[in-house]
KEKE-3310 file (N, C-alpha, C; in steps of 0.2 Angstrom, whole numbers, plus 5000, padded with zeros to 4 digits):
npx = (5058:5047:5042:5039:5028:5029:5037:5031:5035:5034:5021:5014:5018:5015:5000:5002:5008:4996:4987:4998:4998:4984:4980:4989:4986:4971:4969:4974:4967:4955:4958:4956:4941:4939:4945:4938:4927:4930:4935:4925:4926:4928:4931:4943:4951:4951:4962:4971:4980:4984:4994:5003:5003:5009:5021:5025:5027:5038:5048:5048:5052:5065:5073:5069:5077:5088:5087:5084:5098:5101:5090:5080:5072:5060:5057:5054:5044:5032:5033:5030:5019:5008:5012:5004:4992:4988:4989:4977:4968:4967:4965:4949:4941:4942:4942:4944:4958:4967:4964:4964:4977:4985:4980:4985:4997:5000:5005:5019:5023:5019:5029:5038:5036:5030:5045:5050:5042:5041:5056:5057:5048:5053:5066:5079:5074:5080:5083:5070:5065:5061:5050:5042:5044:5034:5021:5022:5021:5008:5001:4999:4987:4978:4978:4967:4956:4954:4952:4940:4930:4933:4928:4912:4908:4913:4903:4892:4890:4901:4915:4923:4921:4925:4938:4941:4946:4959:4965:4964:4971:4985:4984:4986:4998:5005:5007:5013:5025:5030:5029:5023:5034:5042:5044:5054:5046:5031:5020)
npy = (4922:4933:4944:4958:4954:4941:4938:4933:4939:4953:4954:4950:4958:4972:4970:4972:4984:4992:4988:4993:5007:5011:5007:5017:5028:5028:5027:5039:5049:5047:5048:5062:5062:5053:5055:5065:5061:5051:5058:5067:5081:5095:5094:5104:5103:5091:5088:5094:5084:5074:5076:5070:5058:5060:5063:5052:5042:5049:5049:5035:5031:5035:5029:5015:5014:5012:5002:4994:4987:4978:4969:4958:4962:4956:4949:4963:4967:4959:4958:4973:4973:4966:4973:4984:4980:4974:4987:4996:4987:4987:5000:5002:4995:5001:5016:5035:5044:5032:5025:5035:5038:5024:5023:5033:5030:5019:5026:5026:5013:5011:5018:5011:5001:5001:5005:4991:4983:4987:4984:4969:4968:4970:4962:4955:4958:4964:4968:4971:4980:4993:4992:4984:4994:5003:4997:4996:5009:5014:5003:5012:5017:5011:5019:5026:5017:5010:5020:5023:5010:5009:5022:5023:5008:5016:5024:5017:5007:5004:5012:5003:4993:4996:4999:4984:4984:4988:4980:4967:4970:4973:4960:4953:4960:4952:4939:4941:4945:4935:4923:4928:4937:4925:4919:4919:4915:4915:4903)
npz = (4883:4874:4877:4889:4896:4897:4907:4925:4935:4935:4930:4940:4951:4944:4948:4958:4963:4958:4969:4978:4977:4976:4990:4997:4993:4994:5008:5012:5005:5013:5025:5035:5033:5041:5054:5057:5058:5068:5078:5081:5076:5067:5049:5046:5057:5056:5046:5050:5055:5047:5038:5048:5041:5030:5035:5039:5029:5023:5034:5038:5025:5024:5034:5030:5018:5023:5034:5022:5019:5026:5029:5022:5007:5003:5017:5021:5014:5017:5031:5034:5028:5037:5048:5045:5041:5055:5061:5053:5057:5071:5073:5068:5076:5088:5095:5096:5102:5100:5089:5077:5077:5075:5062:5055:5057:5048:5036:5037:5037:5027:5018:5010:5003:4988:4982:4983:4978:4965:4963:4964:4953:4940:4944:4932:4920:4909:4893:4892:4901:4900:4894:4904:4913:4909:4907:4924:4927:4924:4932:4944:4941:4951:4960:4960:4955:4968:4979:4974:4975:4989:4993:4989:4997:5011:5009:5009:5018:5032:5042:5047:5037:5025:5027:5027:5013:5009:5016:5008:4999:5005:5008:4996:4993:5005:4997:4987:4992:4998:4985:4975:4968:4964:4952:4937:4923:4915:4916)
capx = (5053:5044:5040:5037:5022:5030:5039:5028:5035:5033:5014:5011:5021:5011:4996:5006:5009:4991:4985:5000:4998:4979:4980:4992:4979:4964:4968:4976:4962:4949:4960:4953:4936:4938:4949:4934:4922:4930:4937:4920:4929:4928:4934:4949:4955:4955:4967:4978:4983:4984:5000:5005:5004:5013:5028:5026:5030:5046:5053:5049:5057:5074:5074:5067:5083:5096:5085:5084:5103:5103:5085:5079:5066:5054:5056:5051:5037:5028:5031:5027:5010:5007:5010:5000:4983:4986:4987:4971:4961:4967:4960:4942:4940:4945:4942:4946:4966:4972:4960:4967:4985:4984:4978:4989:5005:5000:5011:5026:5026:5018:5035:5046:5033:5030:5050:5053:5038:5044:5063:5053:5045:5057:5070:5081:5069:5084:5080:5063:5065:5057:5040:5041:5042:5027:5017:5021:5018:5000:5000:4996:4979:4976:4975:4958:4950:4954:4948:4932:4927:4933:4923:4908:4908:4911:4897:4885:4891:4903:4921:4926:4919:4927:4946:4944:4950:4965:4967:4961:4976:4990:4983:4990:5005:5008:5007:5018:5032:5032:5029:5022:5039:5050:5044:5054:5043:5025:5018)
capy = (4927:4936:4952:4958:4951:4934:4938:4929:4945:4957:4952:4949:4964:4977:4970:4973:4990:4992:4989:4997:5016:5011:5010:5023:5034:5027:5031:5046:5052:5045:5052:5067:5061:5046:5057:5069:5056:5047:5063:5073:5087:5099:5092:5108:5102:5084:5087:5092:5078:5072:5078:5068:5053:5059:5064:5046:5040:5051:5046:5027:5028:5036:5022:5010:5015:5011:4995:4988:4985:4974:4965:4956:4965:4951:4950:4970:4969:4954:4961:4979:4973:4964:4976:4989:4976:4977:4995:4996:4980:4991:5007:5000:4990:5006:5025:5042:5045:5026:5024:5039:5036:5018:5022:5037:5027:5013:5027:5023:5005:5009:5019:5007:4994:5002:5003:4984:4979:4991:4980:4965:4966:4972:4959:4949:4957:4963:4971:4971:4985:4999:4988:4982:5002:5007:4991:5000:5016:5009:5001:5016:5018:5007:5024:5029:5011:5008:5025:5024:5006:5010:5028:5017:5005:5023:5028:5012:5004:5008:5013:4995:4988:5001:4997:4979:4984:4989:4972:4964:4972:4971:4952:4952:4960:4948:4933:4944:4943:4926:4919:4931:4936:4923:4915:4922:4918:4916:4895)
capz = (4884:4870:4878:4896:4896:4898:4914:4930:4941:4934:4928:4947:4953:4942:4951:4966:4961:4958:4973:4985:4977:4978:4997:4999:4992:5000:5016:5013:5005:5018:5033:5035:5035:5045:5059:5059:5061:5075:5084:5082:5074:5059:5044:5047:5062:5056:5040:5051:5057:5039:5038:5050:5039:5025:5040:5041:5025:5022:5038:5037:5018:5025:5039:5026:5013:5030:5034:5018:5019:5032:5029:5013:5004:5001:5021:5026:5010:5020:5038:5034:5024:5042:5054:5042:5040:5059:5063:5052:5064:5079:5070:5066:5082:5094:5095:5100:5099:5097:5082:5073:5078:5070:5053:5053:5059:5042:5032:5041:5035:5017:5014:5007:4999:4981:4980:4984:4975:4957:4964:4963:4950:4935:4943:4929:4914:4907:4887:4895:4906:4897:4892:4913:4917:4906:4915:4931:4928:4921:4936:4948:4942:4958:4964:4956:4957:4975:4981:4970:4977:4995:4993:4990:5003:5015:5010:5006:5024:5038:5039:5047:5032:5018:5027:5023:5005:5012:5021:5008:4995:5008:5007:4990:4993:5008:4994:4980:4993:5000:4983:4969:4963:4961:4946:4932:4917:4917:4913)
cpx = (5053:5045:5041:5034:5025:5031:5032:5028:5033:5024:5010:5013:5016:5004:4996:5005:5003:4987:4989:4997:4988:4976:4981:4987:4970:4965:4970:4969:4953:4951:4956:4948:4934:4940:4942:4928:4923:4931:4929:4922:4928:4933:4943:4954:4956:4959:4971:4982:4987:4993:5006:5009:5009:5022:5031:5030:5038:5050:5052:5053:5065:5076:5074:5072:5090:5095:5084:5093:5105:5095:5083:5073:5060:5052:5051:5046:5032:5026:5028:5019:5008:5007:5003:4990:4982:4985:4978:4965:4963:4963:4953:4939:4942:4941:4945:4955:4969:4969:4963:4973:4986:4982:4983:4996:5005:5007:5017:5028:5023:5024:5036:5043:5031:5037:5054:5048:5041:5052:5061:5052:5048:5065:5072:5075:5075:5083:5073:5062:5060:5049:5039:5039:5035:5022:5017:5019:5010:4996:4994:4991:4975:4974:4971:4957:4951:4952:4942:4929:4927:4927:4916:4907:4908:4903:4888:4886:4895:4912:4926:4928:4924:4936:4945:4946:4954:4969:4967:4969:4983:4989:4986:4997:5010:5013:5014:5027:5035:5033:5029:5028:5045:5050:5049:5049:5036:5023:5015)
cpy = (4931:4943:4954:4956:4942:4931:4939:4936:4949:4957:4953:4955:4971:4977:4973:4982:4993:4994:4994:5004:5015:5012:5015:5031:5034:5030:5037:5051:5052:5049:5056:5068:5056:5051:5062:5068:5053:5053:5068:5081:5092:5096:5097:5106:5095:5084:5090:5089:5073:5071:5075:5057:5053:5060:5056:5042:5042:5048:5037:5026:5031:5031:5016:5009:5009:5003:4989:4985:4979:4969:4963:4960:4965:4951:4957:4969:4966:4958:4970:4981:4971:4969:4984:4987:4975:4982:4998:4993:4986:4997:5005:4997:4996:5011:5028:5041:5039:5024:5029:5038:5031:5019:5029:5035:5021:5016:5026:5017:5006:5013:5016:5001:4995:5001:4997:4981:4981:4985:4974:4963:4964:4966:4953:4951:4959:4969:4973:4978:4991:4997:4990:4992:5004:5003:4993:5005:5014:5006:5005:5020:5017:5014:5028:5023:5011:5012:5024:5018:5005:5017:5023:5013:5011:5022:5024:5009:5007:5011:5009:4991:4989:4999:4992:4979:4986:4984:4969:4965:4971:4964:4948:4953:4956:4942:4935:4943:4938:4922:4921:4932:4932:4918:4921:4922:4913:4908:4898)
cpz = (4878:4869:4885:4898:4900:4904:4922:4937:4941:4932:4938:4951:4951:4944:4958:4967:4962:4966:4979:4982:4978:4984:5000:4998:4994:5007:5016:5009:5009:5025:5036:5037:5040:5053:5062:5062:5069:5081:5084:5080:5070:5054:5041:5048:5060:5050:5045:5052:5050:5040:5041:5048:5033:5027:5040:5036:5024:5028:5039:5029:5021:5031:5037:5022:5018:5031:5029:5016:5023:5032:5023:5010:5004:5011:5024:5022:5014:5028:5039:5032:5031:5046:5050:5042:5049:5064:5059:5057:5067:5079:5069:5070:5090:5092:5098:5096:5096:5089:5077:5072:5075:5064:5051:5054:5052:5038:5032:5037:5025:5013:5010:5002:4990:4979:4980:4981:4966:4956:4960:4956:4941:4937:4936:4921:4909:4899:4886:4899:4905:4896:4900:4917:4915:4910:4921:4932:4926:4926:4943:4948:4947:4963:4964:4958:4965:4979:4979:4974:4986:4997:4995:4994:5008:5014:5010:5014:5030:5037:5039:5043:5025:5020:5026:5017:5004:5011:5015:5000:5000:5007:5001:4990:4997:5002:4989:4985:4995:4995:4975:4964:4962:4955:4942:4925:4919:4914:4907)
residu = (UNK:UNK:UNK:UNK:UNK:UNK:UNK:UNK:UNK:UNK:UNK:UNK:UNK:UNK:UNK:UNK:UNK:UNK:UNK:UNK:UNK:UNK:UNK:UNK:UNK:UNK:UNK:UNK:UNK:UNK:UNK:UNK:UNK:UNK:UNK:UNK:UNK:UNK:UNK:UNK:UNK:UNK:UNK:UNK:UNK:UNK:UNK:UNK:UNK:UNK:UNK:UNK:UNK:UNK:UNK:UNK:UNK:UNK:UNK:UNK:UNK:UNK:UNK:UNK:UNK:UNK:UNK:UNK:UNK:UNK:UNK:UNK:UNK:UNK:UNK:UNK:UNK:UNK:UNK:UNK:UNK:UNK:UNK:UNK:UNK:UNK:UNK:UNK:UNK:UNK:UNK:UNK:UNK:UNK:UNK:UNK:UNK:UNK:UNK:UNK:UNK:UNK:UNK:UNK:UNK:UNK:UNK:UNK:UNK:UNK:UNK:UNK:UNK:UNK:UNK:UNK:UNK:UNK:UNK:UNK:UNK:UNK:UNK:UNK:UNK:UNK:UNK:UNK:UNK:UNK:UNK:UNK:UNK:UNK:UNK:UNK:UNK:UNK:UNK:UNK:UNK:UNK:UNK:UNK:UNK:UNK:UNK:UNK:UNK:UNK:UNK:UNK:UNK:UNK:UNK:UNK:UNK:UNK:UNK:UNK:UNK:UNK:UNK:UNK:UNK:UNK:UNK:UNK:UNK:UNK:UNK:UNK:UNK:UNK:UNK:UNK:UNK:UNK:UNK:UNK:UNK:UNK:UNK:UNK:UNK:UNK:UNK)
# end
């Protein structure tokens, strides 16, 4: 290997990267509107529920730290992108409280997926490491582009339609955990 660049995981990881802070910050920046919209509310009373999703992540990453001892990584990053792409279906396909609750319960399981994707991705780079970090940090621009083209979609079509760019980035980080990271160096 050359560079970091060379490294197959890490290449595929920073896209990973890419997309998870991208979600993470779509929906947390959508919540609000979306909560206000389904519940008929003021856009006051629907932040505060917000709040509820960011409760979600701390407590899903201190449960996440305990659980990754005892489960593989590659395992909860798959299972967690899954049950998250189906708490969105359940939220865009429902209303009222179960519609809210569902796309505010996703935080829970988007805890622990940037730190098992950053694991992932810098695995085995070795003298590399500092390049792979910059790469990453680089990475989490995904959190302007993915808002900016989900925004978009809000506002050009429905909100059913604007969550499949969630789905459609979880779909990726499915593929990163089954398969993305185990190349070490890139063909």
């Amino acid at each position: 290997a050359r560079s970091a660049f060379s490294f197959r995981n890490l290449n595929l990881g920073a896209l990973g990267i890419f997309f998870m802070v991208g979600i993470e910050i779509a929906i947390a920046s959508f919540l609000t509107n979306f909560i206000a919209d389904t519940l008929h509310i003021s856009a006051h009373r629907a932040n505060q529920y917000v709040a509820f999703y960011w409760i979600g992540m701390l407590a899903g990453r201190l449960v996440g730290v305990v659980l990754l001892r005892f489960i593989k990584p590659t395992c909860m990053l798959v299972t967690n992108s899954l049950i998250s792409i189906g708490l969105i279906f359940i939220s865009i396909n429902s209303t009222g409280n179960v519609a809210v609750w569902s796309l505010i319960s996703v935080g829970l399981f988007n805890s622990v997926l940037f730190g098992i994707i950053f694991s992932l991705a810098t695995r085995g780079l070795g003298k590399y490491m500092t390049q792979a970090s910059g790469m990453l940090s680089t990475a989490i621009s995904g959190g302007a582009a993915i808002v900016l083209i989900q925004g978009v979609l809000i506002d050009k079509t429905s909100w059913a339609t604007a969550f499949l760019v969630p789905v459609i980035c979880y779909g990726y980080i499915i593929f990163y955990g089954i398969h993305g990271y185990k190349s070490k160096y890139s063909d």
